[in-house]
C-alpha positions in Angstrom: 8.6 16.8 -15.4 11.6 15.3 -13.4 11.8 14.8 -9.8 9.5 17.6 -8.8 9.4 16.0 -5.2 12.9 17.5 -4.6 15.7 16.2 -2.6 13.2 15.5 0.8 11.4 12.1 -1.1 14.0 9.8 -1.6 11.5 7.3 0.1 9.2 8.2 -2.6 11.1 5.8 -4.6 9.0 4.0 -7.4 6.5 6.7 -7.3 7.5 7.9 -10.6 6.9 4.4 -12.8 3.8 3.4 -10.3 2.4 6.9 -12.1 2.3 6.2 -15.5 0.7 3.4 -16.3 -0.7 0.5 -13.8 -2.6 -1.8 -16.5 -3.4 -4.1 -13.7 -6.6 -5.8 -12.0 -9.5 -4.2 -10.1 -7.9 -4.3 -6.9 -4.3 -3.5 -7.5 -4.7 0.3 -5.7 -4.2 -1.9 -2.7 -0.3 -2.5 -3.4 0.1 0.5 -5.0 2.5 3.3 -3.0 5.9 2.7 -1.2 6.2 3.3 2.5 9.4 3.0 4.6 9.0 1.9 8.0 10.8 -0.6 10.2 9.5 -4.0 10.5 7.3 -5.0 13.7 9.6 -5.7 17.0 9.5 -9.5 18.1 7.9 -8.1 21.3 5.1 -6.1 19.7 4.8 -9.7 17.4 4.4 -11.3 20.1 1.6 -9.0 21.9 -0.4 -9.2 18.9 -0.2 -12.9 18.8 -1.4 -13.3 22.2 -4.0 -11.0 21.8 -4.9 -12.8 19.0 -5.3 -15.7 20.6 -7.6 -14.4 23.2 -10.0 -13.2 20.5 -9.2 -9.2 20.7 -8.5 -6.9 17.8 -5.2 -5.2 18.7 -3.5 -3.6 15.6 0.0 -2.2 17.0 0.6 -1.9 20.5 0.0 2.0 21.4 -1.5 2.4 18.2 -6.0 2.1 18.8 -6.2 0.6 21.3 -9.4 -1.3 22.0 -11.4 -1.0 25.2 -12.0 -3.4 27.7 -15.3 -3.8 26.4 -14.2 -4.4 22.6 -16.2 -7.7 21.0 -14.1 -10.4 20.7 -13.2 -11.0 16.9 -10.7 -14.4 16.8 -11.7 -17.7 15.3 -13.9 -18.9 12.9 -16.8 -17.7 14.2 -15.0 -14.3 14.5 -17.3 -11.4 14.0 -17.9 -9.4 10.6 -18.1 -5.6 10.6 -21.2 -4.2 10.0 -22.1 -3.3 6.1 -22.5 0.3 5.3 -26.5 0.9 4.8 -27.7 2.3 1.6 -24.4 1.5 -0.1 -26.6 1.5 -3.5 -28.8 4.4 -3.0 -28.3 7.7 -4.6 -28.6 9.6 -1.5 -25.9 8.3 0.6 -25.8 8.3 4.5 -23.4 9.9 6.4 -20.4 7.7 7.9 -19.8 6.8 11.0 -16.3 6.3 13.3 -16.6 2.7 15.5 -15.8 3.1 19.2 -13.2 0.6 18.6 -12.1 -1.7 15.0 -14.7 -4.6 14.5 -12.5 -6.7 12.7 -12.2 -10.3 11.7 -8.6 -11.4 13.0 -7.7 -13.9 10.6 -4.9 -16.5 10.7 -2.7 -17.3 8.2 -3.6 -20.9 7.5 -7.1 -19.2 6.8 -6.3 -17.2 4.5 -4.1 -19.5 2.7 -7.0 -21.8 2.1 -9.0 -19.2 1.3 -6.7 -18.3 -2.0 -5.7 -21.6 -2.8 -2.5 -21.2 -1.1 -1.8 -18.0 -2.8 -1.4 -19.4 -5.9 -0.4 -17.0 -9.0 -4.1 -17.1 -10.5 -5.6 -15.4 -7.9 -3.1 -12.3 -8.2 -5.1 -9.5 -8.9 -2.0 -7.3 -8.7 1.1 -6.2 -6.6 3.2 -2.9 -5.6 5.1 -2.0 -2.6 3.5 -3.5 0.1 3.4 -7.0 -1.7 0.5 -9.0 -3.7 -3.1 -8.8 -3.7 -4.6 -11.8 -4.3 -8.6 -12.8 -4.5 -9.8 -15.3 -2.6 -13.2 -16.8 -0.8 -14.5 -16.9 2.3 -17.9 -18.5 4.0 -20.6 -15.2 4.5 -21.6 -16.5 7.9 -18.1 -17.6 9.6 -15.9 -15.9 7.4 -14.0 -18.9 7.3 -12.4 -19.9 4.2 -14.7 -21.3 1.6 -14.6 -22.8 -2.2 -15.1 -20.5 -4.7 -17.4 -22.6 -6.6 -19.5 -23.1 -3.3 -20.9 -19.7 -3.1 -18.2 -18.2 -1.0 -17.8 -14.4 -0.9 -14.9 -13.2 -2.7 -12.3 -10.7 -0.9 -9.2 -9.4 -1.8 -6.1 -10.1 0.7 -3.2 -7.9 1.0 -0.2 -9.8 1.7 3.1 -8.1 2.6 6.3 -9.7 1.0 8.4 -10.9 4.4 11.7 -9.6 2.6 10.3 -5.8 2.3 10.0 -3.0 4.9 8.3 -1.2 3.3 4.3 -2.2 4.2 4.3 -2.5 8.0 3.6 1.5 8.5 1.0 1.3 5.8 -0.6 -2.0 7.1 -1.0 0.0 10.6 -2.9 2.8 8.8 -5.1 0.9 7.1 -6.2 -1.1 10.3 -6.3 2.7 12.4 -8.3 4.3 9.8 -10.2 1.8 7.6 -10.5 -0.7 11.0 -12.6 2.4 12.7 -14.2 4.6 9.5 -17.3 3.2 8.4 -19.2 5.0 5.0 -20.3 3.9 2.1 -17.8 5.3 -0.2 -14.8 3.7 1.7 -14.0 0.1 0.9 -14.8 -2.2 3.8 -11.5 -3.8 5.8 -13.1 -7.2 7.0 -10.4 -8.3 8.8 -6.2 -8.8 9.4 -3.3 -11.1 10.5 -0.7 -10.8 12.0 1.3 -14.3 12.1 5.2 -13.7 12.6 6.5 -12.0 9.7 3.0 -12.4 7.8 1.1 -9.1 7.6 -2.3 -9.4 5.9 -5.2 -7.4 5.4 -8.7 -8.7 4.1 -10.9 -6.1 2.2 -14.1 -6.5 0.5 -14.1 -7.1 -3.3 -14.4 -4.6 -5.6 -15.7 -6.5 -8.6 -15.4 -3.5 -11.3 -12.3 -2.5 -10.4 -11.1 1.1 -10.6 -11.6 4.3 -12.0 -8.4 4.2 -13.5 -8.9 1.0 -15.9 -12.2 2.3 -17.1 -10.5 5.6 -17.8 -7.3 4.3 -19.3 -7.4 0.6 -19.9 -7.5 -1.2 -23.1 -6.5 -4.5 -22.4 -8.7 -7.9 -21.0 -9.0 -7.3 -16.9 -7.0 -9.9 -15.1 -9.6 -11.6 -13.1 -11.8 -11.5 -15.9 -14.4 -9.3 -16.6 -13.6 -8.4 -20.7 -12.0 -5.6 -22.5 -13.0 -2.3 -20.1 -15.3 -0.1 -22.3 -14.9 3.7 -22.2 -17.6 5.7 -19.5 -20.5 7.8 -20.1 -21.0 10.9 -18.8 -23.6 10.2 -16.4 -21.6 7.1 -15.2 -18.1 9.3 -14.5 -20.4 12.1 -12.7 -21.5 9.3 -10.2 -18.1 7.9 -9.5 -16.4 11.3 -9.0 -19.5 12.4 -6.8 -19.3 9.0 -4.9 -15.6 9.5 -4.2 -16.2 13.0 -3.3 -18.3 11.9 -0.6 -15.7 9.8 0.8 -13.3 11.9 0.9 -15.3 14.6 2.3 -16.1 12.2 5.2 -12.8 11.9 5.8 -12.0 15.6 6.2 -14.9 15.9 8.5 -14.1 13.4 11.0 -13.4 14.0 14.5 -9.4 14.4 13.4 -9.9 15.6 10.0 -8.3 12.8 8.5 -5.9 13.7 5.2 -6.2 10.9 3.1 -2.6 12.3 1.0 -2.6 10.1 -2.1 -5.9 10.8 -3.8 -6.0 9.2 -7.5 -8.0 7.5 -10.1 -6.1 3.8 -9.0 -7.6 3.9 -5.4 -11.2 4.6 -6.5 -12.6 1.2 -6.6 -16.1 0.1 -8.0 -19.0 -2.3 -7.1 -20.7 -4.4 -9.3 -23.4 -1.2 -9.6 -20.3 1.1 -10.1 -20.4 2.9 -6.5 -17.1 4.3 -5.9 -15.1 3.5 -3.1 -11.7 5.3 -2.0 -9.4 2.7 -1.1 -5.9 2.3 0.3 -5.2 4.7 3.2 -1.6 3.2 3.9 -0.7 7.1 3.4 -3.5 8.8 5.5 -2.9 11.5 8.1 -4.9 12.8 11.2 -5.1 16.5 10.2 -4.0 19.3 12.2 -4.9 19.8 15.7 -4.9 22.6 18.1 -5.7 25.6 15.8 -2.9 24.8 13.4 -3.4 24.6 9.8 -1.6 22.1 8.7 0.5 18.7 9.4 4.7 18.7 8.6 5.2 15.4 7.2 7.6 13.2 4.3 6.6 14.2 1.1 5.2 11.2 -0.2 2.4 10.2 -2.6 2.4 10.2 -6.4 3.7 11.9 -9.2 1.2 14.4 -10.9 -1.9 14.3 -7.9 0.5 15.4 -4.8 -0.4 19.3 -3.7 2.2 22.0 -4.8 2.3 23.3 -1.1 2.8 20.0 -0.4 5.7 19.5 -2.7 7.3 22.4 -2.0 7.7 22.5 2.4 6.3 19.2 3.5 2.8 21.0 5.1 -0.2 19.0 4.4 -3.2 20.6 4.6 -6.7 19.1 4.3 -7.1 21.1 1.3 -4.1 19.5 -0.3 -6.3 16.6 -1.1 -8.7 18.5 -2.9 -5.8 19.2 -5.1 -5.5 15.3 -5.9 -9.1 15.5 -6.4 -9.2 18.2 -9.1 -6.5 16.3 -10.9 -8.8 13.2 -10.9 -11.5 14.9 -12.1 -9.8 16.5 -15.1 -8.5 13.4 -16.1 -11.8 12.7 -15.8 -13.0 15.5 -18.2 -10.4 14.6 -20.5 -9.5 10.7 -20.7 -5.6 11.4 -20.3 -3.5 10.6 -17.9 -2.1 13.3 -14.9 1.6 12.5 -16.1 2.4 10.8 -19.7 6.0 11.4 -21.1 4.4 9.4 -24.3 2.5 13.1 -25.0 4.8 16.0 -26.4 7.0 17.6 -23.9 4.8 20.4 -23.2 2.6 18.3 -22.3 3.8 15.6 -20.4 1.8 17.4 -17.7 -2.0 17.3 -18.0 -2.6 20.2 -15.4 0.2 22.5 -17.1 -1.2 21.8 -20.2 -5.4 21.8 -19.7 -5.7 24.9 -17.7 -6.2 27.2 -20.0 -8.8 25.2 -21.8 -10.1 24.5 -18.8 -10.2 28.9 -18.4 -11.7 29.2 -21.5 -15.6 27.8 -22.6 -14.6 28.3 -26.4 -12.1 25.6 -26.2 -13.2 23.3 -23.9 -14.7 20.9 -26.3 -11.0 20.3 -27.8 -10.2 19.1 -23.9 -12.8 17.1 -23.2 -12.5 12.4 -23.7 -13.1 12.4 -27.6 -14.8 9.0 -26.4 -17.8 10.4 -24.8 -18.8 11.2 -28.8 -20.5 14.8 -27.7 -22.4 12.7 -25.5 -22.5 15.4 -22.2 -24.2 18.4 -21.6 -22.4 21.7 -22.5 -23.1 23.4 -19.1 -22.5 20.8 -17.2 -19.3 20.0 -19.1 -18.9 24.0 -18.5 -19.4 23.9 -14.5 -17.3 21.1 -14.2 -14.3 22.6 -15.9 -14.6 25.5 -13.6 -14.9 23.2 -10.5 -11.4 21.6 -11.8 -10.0 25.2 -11.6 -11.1 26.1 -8.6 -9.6 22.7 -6.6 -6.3 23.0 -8.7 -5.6 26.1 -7.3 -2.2 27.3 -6.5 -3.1 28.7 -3.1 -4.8 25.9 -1.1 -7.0 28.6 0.4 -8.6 29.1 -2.8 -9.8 26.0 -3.0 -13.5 24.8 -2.1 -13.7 22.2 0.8 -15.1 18.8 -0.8 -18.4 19.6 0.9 -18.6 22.2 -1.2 -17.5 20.0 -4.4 -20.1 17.4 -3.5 -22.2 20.2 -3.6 -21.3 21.3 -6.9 -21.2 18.0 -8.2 -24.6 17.2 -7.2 -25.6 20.3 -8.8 -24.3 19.0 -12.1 -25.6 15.7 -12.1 -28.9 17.3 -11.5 -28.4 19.6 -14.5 -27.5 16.7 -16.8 -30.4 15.0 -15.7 -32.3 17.2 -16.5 -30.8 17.9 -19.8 -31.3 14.1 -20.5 -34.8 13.9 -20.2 -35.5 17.3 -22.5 -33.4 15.4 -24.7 -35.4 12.1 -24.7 -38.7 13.9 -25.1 -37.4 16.0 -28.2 -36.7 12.4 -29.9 -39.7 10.7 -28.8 -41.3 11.1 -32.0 -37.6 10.7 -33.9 -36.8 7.6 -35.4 -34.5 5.0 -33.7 -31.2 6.0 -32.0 -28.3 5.5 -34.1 -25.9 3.2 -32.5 -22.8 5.0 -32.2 -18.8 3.1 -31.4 -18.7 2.3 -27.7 -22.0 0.8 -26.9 -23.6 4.2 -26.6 -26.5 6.1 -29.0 -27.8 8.9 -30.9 -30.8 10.2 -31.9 -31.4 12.6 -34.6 -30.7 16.4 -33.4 -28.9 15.2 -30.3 -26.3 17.4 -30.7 -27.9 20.6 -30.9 -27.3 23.3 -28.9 -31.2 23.9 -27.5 -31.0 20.8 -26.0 -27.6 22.0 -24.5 -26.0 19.0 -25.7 -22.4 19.2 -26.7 -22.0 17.1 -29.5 -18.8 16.3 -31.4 -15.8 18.4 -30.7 -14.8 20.9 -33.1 -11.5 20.2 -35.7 -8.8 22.6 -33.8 -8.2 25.8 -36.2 -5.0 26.1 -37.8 -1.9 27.4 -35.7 -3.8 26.3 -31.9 -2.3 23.2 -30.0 -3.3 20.3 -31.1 -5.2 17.8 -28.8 -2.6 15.2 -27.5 -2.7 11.8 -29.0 -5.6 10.2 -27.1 -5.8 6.7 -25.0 -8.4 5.7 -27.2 -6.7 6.3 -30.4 -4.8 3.4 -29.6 -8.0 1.0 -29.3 -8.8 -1.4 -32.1 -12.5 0.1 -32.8 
């Protein structure tokens, strides 16, 4: 696909590797993207560090800052910010944007302790910020704690001192994440900001993200086993989930553009409630009747919005690009970019539309390791979804209230197309136990029931399907 940033990204850098494969641990979409930015000035160190010491959240000088009124957050017995309610529930609550950050301001001799002075087993992965380690902390205090004392494990986001490249992205992630609160955005707990030590303390995502469960065949560092492939009804509730976050986002007070939507910064719970993560890139949208923000191209390979790629104007809408691209892969199990497929296509998008276009052949597109197991309509409204937010002109595309929406829509649908399904086989004998921890009964796969079952052998002379993720997978 080649540079298809053009000559304006040279700061996009590593983008292009970062894309293709990151086989790393749950909370690795922390470190992922690369940001230029000068370092902090000694002054502005030195600001923070006395308003550290005085208890009081203060990022970047000029950058949020808190009222007179703010809670004091220093010390041990610093404050925690409050959880997002109904963070299990189906029906999710709407967000809500804090009067000023609530965050634990941590010091560095804290969060040393709390992962075992950084040693190399607690690296759950790195990028261009720095490391992400896991580590423990007491519930109450948020102190530091021993992980075999019932401490709560959080992942901490340490800048490497030698890099420039974090300090703008550390500042975002303290403006946005420090003020947005909703249930489908991962909870910041807390920073430091010691000398050249930048931190940031998030909750702990113990499932890790989309992308390993979509792509991942190897042991999770950090434990957790061999990731086993999705069903249906599982990926409809992450991509719904991170719909709702990101629709959140675009319906802030200042429309924030999250620019660098992908499976590797959808994180998961233990119950497998998505999370977006990692707004080190994130924009306040357009203000004052425009319609969009001029900015650096930057983002990743394969997700980033062709307006986008082409002038440098970000529109909200250019994340529901990213979005659509997450949600074919998705659909399909492949990765967005993969110069390990055949040349034509290297890119999913290029190659899946017209599959996507045309019901007859989506069954040949969709993850050969959901068996059948998904409901032809639903499968069918989906597809068209993708279409519609992978749409050359941005103002074609839905707004992601509208996908949530549709989304909901199809969840409902399969639901529904589940439980005709069970009662059919009440009387059946027992499921067949089919590769991948997942079952059959009897009939399952016929078309009454509008259940897909296995895809059809491609005819002679049509493209063949791509060499699948999965094929590679000792069964």
């Amino acid at each position: 696909m080649g540079n298809c940033f053009g000559s304006n990204v040279a700061e996009v850098g590593a983008v292009k590797a970062m894309a293709q494969a990151h086989h790393a641990h749950p909370q690795v979409a922390l470190a992922k993207h690369v940001v230029m930015s000068a370092a902090p000035s000694s002054a502005a160190q030195s600001h923070h560090a006395a308003a550290r010491h005085q208890g009081v959240p203060v990022p970047v000088p000029g950058k949020l800052p808190p009222p007179a009124t703010a809670t004091a957050t220093g010390g041990a017995g610093g404050s925690r910010p409050p959880a997002a309610a109904g963070g299990g529930s189906d029906r999710q609550p709407d967000g809500r944007i804090l009067e000023a950050p609530n965050l634990r301001v941590f010091t560095f001799a804290e969060l040393k302790a709390a992962t075992r002075s950084f040693k190399p087993d607690t690296v759950l992965g790195e990028g261009g910020f720095g490391r992400v380690y896991k580590g423990w902390v007491d519930e109450r205090t948020m102190g530091p704690a021993r992980n075999d004392s019932g401490g709560l494990p959080v992942a901490v986001k340490k800048l490497n001192p030698e890099s420039l490249q974090g300090a703008q992205e550390w500042q975002s992630e303290v403006n946005f994440l420090g003020r947005l609160s909703h249930p489908n955005l991962v909870r910041l707990l807390g920073y430091c900001w010691e000398d050249k030590e930048l931190l940031l303390v998030y909750e702990y995502m113990a499932k890790g993200s989309l992308e390993n469960h979509l792509f991942g065949s190897e042991p999770r560092k950090g434990g957790g086993g061999a990731v086993q492939p999705l069903p249906w009804s599982l990926r409809l509730r992450i991509v719904t989930g991170a719909a709702r976050g990101l629709a959140f986002l675009h319906s802030s007070e200042k429309h924030v553009i999250y620019r660098d939507f992908k499976a590797s910064n959808i994180l998961l719970d233990t119950h497998f409630n998505a999370k977006l993560s990692d707004l080190g890139l994130a924009k306040d949208g357009p203000a004052g009747g425009s319609s969009h923000v001029t900015t650096r191209v930057m983002g990743t390979y394969g997700y980033a919005a062709p307006e986008y790629v082409a002038t440098g104007h970000l529109y909200v809408k250019s994340d529901v690009y990213g979005f659509g691209v997450v949600l074919l892969e998705v659909l399909t199990g492949l990765r967005a970019l993969d110069t390990d497929r055949p040349t034509a296509q290297h890119s999913l998008v290029d190659w899946a539309k017209p599959y996507l276009a045309d019901r007859r052949k989506l069954a040949r597109l969709m993850d050969p390791r959901l068996e059948g197991q998904y409901p032809s309509r639903g499968a069918q409204r989906a597809a068209q979804l993708t279409l519609r937010c992978l749409a050359a002109d941005h103002k074609n595309r839905p707004s992601m209230r509208e996908v949530v929406a549709v989304l909901e829509e199809i969840d409902s649908m399969s639901s529904r197309a589940a439980t005709r399904l069970d009662g059919s086989a009440s009387a059946s004998p027992r499921p067949t136990p089919l590769r991948n921890g997942h079952s059959q009964r009897p009939g399952s796969s016929g078309s009454t029931l509008d259940w897909a079952g296995p895809a059809p052998a491609p005819a002679a002379g049509r493209m063949q399907y791509p060499p699948h993720p999965s094929a590679r997978v000792t069964r």
